[in-house]
C-alpha positions in Angstrom: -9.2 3.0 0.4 -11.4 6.3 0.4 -11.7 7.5 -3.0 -10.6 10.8 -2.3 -7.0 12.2 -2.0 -6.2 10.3 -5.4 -7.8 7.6 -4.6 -9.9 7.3 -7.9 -6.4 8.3 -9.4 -4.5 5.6 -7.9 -6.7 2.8 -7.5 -7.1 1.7 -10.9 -3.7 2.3 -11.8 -2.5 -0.2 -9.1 -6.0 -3.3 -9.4 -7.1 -2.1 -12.5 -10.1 -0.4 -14.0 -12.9 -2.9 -13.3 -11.3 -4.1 -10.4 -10.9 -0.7 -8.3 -14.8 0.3 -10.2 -15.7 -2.9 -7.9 -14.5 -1.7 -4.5 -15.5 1.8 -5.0 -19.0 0.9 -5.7 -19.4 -2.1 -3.3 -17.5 -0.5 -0.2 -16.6 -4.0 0.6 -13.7 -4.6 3.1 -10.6 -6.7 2.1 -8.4 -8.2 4.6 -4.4 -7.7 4.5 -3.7 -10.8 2.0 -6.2 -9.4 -0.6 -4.8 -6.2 -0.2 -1.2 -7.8 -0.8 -2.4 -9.3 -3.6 -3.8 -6.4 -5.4 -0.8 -4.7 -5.0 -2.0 -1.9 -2.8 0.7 -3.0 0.3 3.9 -3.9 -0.1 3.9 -6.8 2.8 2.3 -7.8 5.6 3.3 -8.6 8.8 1.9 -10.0 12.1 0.7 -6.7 14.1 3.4 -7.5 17.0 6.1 -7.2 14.5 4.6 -4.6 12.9 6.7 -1.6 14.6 10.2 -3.6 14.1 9.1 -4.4 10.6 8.5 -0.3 9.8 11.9 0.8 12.0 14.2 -1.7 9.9 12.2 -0.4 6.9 13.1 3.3 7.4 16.4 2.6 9.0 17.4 0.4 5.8 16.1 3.6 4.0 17.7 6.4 5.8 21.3 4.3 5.4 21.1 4.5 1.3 22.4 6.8 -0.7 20.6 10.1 0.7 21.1 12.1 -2.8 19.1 9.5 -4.7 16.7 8.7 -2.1 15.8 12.3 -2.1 15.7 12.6 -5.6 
């Protein structure tokens, strides 16, 4: 995550202070299951399922309740 676009903002609300401190400073690279278990993706999927994974996402989105998903 670049620390820019409220990245310094977000960060260390989602890992934590000393934890988000870490990665800014180090720049080190974390794979998908580290990222999962920060908290910073919601799941993670194999990268052949990745587009049917996003389309039943938004599809399971767009058939809720479009007043309180907009709101």
């Amino acid at each position: 995550m670049f620390p820019d676009y409220g990245g310094t903002f977000f960060l260390p609300e989602l890992v934590g202070p000393a934890k988000a401190a870490e990665m800014f400073y180090t720049g080190d690279m974390i794979n998908a299951v580290e990222a999962m278990r920060l908290g910073i993706v919601n799941r993670v999927v194999p990268a052949a399922q990745l587009e049917s994974e996003a389309l039943a996402l938004a599809q399971k989105i767009a058939s809720g309740p479009g007043i309180a998903i907009r709101a």
